[in-house]
C-alpha positions as CSV (number, residue, x, y, z in Angstrom):
1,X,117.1,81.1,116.5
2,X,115.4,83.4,114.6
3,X,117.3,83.0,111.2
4,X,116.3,79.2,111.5
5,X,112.7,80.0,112.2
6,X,112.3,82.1,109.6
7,X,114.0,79.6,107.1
8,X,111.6,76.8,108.5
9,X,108.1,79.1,108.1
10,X,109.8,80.0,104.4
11,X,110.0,76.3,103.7
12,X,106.6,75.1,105.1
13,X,105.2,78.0,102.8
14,X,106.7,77.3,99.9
15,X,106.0,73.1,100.5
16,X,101.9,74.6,100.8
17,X,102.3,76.5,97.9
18,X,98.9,75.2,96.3
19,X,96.8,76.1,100.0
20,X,97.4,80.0,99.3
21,X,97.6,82.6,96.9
22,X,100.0,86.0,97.1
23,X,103.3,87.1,97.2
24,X,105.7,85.9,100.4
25,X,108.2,87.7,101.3
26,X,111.0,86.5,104.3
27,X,113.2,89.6,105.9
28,X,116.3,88.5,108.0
29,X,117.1,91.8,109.8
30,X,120.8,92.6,110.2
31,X,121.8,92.9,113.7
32,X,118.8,92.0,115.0
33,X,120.1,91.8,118.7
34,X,121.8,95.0,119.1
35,X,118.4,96.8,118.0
36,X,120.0,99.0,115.1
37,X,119.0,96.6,112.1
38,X,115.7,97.8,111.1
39,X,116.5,101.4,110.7
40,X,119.9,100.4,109.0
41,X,117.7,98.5,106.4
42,X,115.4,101.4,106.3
43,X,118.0,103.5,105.7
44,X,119.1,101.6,102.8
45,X,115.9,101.9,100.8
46,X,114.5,98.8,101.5
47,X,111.1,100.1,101.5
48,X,111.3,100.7,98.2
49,X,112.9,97.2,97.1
50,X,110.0,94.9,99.0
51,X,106.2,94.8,97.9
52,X,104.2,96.7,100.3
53,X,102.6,93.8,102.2
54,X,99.2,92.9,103.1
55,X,99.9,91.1,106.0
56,X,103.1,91.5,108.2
57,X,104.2,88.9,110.7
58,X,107.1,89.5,113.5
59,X,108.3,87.4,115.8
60,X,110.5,87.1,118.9
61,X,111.8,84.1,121.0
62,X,111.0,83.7,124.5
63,X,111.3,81.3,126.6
64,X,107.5,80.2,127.0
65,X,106.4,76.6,126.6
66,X,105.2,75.6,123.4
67,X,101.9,76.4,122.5
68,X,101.6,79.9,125.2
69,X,101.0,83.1,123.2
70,X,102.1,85.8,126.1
71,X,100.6,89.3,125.6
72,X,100.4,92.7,127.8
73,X,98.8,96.3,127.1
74,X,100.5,98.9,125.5
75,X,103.4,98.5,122.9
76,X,105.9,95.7,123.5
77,X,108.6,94.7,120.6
78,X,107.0,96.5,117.9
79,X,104.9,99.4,116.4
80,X,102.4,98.1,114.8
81,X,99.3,100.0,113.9
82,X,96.7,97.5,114.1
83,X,96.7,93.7,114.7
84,X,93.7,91.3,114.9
85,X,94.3,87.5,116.2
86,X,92.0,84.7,117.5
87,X,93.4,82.4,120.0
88,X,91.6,79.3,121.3
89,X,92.2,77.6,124.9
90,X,92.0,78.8,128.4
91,X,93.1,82.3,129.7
92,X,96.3,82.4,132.2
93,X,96.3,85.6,134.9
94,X,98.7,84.1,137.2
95,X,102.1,85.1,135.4
């Protein structure tokens, strides 16, 4: 699921190529659900083989109906440092 969402966003960007400007850049971690991927990349210098991004996107599949963005406090599947985000719609607190 994730390889083909990743190759869908890659397409939709490059088929809106003339709506934005910048360098895009698609990572498909290696062994993504065993959870020793990233540092297996990291370890093999891929910091220093990608542009330093300005803008960093993750994502995760969960089984939420389409259109629910689901959130908590604290760190959850990440560790980012800072994150901004505007959603629109009404606010659910009985999950």
């Amino acid at each position: 699921m994730h390889v083909t969402a990743l190759l869908g966003a890659a397409r939709l960007m490059a088929q809106g190529r003339d709506g934005w400007s910048g360098t895009f850049v698609t990572l498909f971690q290696t062994a993504e659900e065993l959870g020793g991927g990233s540092q297996t990349m990291v370890d093999g210098g891929l910091v220093a083989k990608v542009p330093r991004p300005d803008v960093a996107l993750g994502q995760h599949v969960m089984p939420l109906p389409a259109g629910v963005a689901a959130t908590t406090a604290g760190p959850v599947l990440s560790a980012g440092t800072r994150s901004r985000s505007r959603y629109t719609g009404r606010v659910r607190t009985d999950r």
